[in-house]
N, C-alpha and C positions, 0 to 999 in steps of 0.2 A: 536626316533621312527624308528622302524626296515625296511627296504623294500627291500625282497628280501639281497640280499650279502651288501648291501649298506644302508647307515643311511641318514635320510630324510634332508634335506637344512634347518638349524635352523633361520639363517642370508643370506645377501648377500651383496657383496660389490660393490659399487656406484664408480666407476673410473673419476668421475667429469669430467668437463671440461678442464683440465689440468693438469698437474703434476707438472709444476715450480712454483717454489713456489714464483717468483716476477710476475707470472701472477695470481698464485690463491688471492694474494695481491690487484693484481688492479682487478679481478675480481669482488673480495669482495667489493670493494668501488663501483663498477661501479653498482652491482644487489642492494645493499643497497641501493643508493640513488635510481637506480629504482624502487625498494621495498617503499620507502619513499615516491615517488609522487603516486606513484598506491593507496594507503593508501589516501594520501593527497588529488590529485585530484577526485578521485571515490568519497570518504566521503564527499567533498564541493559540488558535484555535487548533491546527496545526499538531502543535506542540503539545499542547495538551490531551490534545485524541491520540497522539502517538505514545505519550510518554505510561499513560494512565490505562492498570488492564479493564481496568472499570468501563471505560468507552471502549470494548471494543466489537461493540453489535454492529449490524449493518447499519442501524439509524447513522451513529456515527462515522463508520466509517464510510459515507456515502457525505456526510455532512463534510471530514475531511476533504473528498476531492472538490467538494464543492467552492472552499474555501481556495482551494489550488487553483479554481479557476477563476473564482472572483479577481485573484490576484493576478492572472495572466489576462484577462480580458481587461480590468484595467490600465495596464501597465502598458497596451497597445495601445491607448490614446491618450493616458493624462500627460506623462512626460512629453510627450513632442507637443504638445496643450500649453504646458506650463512655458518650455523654450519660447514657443512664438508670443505666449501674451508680453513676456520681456525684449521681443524683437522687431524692430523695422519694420521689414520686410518677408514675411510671413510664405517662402517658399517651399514645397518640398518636391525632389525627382521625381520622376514618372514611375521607374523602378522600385523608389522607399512608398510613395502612394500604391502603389498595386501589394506591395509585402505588405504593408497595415492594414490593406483592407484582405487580405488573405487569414492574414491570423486574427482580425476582428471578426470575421465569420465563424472563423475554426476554431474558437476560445468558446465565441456566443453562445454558436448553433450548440456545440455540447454541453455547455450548460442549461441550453432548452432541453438536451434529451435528459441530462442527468437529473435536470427537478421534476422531470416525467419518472422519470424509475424510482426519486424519493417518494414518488404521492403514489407510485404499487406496493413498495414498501412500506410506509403507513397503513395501506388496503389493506393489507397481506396480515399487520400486526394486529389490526381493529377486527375484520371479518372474517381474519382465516384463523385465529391465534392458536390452534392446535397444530394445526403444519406449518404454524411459522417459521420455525426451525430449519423446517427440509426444504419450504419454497424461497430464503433466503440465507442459504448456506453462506458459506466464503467463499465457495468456487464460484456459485451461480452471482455475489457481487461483484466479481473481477470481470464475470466474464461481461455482463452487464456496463462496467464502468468502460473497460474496452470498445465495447458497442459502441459508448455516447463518443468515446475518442475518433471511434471511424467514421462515426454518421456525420460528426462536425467537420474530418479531413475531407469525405466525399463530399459535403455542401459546399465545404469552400472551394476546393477545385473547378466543381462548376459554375459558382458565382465568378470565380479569376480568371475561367476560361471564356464566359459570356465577355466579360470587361475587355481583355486585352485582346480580343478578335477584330474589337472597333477600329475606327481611327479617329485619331485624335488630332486636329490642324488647327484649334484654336474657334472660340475661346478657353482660356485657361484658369479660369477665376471659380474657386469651389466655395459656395457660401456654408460654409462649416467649419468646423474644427477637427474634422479629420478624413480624410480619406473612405468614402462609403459608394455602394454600388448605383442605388440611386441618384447622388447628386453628381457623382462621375460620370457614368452613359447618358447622363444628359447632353455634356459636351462633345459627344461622340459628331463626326462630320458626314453622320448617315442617318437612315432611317432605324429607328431604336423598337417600332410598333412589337416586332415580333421580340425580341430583345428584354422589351419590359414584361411582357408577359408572360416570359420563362422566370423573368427576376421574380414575380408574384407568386407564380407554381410554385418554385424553389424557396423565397425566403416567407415568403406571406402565407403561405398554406401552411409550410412546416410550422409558423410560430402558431396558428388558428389550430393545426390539428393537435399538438402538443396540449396546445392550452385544455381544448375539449376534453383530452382522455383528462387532464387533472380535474376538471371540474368535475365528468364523471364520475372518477374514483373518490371526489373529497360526498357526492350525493350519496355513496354507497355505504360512503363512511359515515355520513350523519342519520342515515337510514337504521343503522345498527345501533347507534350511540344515543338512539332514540326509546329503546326498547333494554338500555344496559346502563345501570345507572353506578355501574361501581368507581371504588377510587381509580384504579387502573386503567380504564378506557376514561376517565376524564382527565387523566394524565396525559393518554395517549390524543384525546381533541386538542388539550391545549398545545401539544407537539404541530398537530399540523394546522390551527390557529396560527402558529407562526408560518408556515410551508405557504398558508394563503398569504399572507403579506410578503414573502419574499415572490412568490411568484405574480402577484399586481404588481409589483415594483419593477417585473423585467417583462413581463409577457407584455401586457396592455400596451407600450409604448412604443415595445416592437410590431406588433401588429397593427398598430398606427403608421409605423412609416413603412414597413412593406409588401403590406395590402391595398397600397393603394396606388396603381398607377397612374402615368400621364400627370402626373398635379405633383405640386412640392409649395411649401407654405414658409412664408420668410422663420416660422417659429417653431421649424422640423429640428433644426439645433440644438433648440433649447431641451426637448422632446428628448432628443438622443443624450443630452447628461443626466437623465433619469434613470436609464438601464447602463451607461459607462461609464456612472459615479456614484450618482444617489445608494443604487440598488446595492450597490458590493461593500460601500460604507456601512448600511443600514443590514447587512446581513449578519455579521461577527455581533450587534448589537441586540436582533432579534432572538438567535438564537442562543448568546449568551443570559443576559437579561429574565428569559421566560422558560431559560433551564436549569435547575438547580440540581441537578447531577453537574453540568459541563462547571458549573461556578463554582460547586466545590472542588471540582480537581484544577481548578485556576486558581483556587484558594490554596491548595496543599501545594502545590505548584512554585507559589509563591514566597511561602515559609521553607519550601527548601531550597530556593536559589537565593532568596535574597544574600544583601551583605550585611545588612545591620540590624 
């Protein structure tokens, strides 16, 4: 299709992680198995909150979706990760680049809101613990989990509707491994000024104000747990003692790449396998590990399936 002197960007090419080809080697081993347990651990964790009536508080069952989307926001980059480190020529259509970066926002963004309603949740259990009950019924978590589902479909609409308004006539070469909003409108064959700073509004506010309301609610929570020394509330710190480290693991890194326009840094890459691999490996780990409710229904879990 014609535009102007120049013909529109059919493809685009993905410059991976690497060019050597004895690191795209051990690359490939290293995201494969972490491809493997993200699978692994998410689905047991899964299976086990579903199977077990023991988990079935909103801690839990907020922990489930979470794990559902660990697993979906992975699965939008490592696979077609893994294909190009074993390949040539490291293409993708214009089309399958705008779907990846559609469901990489729409997977992301909701897991931004949903580890915001896990740290109200924690609030709710540490400082409200007598209407715990009534302010996280079953209804009010559906209706909540829903929320994070729409807030992530609206963000990505209008990051995919910013993207494909461009034009695209070359160059075509994206230094990354996947398909993303800022390293794409970079290539755009226009001015981007107003462009990137809607991308900001939209993806860099949302992850900075997210972030804030957790740090607030985790202040609120140490405010209380200051003054309450029992087993129970130090059950419930070391609960979100984990919530802080999954949430360093995805916020930070996001707020690194899109709060910041106009500039892009050769080691923005590297950056982004922190929150679409590190983090979702390291999730089924923290939360299994430093809970011993979920470990023993993995334990009973496993004396009734096994074979031998």
């Amino acid at each position: 299709m014609a535009l102007g002197n120049f013909s529109r960007v059919t493809e685009f090419i993905l410059l991976g992680l690497s060019n050597t080809r004895e690191l795209q080697v051990l690359f490939f081993t290293i995201f494969f198995l972490a491809y493997a347990m993200v699978l692994l651990g998410n689905l047991l964790i899964i299976v086990t909150v579903r199977t077990d009536p023991k988990l079935s508080s909103p801690m839990y069952f907020l922990l489930c979706n979470l794990s559902f989307l660990d697993i979906c926001c992975t699965s939008v980059t490592v696979p077609r990760m893994l294909v190009d480190l074993l390949s040539q020529r490291k293409a993708i259509a214009f089309e399958n680049c705008i779907a990846q970066l559609f469901f990489l926002h729409f997977s992301g963004a909701s897991e931004m809101f949903l580890l915001t309603v896990m740290a109200y949740d924690r609030y709710a259990a540490i400082c409200k613990p007598l209407h715990y009950t009534a302010i996280m019924n079953r209804r009010v978590c559906w209706v909540l989990v829903r929320a994070c589902w729409a807030g992530g479909f609206l963000h990505s609409i209008v990051q995919t509707l910013l993207t494909i308004q461009l034009p695209f006539c070359g160059p075509n070469t994206i230094n990354n491994y996947f398909c993303d909003v800022p390293p794409v409108i970079r290539l755009a064959c226009t001015d981007i000024y107003v462009t990137e700073w809607l991308m900001v509004s939209n993806s860099g506010l949302i992850s900075l104000f997210c972030f804030l309301l957790l740090v607030t609610s985790y202040m609120f929570i140490l405010v209380t747990i200051r003054t309450r020394f029992t087993e129970g509330h130090w059950k419930a710190l070391s609960t979100c003692a984990s919530h802080v480290m999954v949430v360093t693991l995805f916020f930070i890194p996001c707020i690194f790449i899109y709060l910041r326009p106009f500039s892009t840094f050769p080691f923005d890459k590297h950056i982004c396998v922190i929150y679409t691999v590190f983090s979702p490996v390291m999730n089924p780990l923290i939360y299994t590990l430093r809970n011993n409710e979920v470990k023993e229904s993995m334990w009973k879990l496993w004396k009734r399936y096994k074979v031998f």
